[in-house]
N, C-alpha and C positions, 0 to 999 in steps of 0.2 A: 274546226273541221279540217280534216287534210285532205289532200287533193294532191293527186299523183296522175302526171301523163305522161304514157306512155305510146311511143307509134301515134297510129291515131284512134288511141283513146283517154278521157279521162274517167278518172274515179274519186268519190266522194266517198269521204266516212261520215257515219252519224253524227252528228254534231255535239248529240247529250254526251258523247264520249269526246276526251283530250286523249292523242294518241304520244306518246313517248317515245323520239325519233331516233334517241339510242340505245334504247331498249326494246324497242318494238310492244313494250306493255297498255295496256291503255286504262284510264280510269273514270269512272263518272264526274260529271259535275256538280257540283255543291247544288247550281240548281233544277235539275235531274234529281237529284237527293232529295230536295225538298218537294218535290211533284208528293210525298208521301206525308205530306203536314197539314194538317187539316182545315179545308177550306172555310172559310169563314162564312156564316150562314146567309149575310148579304150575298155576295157573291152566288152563293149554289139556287139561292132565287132568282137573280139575275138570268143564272144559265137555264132556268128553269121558263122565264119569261120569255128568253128569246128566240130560243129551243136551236130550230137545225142553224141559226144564225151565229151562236156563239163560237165555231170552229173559226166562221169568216169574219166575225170582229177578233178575235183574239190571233188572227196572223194578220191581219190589217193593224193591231195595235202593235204588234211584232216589228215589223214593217218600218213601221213610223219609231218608234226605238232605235232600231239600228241604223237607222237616217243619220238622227240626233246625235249619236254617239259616233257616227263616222262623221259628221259635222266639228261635232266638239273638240275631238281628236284634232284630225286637219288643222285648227283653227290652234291649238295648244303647241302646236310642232311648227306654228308661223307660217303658212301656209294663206292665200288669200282665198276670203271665202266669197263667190258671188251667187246672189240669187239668181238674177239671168243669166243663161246661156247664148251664145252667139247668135242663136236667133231675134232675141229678144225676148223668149218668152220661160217662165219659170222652173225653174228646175227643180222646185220642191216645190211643197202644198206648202197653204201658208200657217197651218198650225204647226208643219215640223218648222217651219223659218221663225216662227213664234218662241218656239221654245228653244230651239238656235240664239234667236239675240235676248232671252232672259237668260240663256247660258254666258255671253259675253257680259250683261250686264255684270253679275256676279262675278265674272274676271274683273272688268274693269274696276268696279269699288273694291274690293277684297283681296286682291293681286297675291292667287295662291301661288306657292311657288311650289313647283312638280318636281318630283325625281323620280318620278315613273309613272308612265303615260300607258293605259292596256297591255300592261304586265304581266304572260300569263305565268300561272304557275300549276306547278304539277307535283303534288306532296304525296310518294309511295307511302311515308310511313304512317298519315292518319287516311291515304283510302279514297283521294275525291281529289279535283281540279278545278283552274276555275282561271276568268281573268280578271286581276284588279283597276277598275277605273283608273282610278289615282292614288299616287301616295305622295303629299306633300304637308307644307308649314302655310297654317292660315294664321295672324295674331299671335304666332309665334307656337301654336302648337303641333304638334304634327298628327295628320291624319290619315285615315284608310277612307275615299270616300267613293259613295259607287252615285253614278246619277241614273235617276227613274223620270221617265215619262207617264208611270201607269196614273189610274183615277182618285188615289190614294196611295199612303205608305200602311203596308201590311206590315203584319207582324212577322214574317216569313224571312223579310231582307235582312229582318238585325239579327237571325240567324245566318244567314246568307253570310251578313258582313263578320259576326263574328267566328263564322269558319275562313274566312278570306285571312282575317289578322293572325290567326291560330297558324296557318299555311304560309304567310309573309314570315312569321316567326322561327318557324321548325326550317321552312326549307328553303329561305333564302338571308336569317336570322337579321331579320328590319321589323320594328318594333314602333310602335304609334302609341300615341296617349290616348287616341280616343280614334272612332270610327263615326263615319257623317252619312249621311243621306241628303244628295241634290237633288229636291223635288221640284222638277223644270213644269208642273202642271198643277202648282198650287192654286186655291180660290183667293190668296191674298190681294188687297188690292194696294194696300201701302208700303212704304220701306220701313214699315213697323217703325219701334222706340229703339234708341240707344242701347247696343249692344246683339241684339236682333239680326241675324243672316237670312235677308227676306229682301224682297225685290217686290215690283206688281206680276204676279202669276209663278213665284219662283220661290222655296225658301229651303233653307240648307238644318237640318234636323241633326244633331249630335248624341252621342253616349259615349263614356268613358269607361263604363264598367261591361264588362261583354262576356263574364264567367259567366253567367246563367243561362246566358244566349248559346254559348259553346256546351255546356253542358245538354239544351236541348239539343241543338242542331243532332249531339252525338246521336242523344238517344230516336230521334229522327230516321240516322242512318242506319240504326238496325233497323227498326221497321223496311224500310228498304231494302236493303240487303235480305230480307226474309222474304222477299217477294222475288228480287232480281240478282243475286248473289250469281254468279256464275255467266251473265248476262254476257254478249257481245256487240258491240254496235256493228252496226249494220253497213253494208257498203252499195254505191249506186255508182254504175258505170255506163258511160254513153260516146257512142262513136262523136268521133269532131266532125265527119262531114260525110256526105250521103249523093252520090249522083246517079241518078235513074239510068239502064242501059236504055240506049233509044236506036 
């Protein structure tokens, strides 16, 4: 999202859109692209059960994501993380502080090593943007990996992840052997068998091969583009301050 102030105002761009700050261009994002992939029939019962509720769980699950992920961050950049605030009292719910320290736990055993920490990038020539979690070496391989909070791993993200690698590729030419999935909200309750990327509640999912996952994602994006081709995001501007004549 960009955010520009000027005088006293700011302005917000739509977030589904990365805007290009020397081009002034702007492009979707990979997950914006896939809002157009077909929901999984659990899921459309789900929303179907919960009816006018699922807008307010699904920005509440939102919410609690971008917690997580500005938690992880911090924490990856050496930064000290504390649950209490100077009051004493906590600064996060304890499910995102949950999946905060199954995210160290997984630092600490596995000590990946980062060379790019929320990386974003912005690829004119395949059409979509996006920010990469991580790109680092686990056991000596290097990956692309993004971390999830949701209630499951859908099939949606190894497209996600395989337009991520496609775009590391093309327009920043960094190249992984395989692409991961950190699921910080697994039902695991052990550190599984030898060899296993699993924690209690946490476990890290792989693939190596991601050409059929690229191939859909593409065919994805036209469906997209047939609907929203032409599209603009959107802009929201709001005074910084307001004082009543009295």
């Amino acid at each position: 999202m960009l955010t520009q102030i000027k005088s006293n105002q700011i302005t917000f761009t739509d977030a589904r859109f990365y805007i290009d700050r020397e081009t002034g261009l702007y492009f979707p994002s990979a997950t914006t692209i896939l809002e157009a992939y077909p929901k999984p029939y659990a899921l459309l019962q789900w929303m179907k059960e919960v009816g006018t509720k699922a807008d307010e769980i699904r920005d509440s699950a939102g919410r609690r994501g971008s917690t997580v992920h500005t938690l992880t961050e911090d924490y990856d950049r050496g930064q000290q993380i504390d649950l209490l605030g100077d009051s004493g009292q906590p600064l996060y719910s304890m499910e995102e502080w949950g999946m905060f320290e199954r995210y160290v736990d997984f630092s600490t055993r596995f000590a990946p090593d980062y060379q790019m920490i929320e990386q974003q990038v912005i690829c004119p020539e395949l059409g979509f943007a996006g920010t990469l979690d991580r790109i680092g070496v686990i056991d000596g391989k290097k990956y692309l990996l993004d971390i999830k909070t949701s209630n499951g791993i859908y099939n949606s993200y190894w497209l996600q992840l395989a337009a991520y690698r496609q775009a590391a590729h093309v327009n920043m030419g960094v190249d992984v052997d395989g692409v991961a999935i950190l699921w910080l909200n697994a039902k695991t309750r052990t550190n599984g068998k030898k060899g296993d990327y699993q924690g209690v509640g946490w476990q890290m999912v792989t693939r190596d091969d991601t050409a059929s996952d690229w191939e859909l994602f593409q065919a994805v994006q036209k469906l997209w583009l047939a609907e929203h081709e032409g599209d603009k995001p959107k802009q929201f501007s709001y005074t910084l301050t307001h004082q009543k004549a009295v």
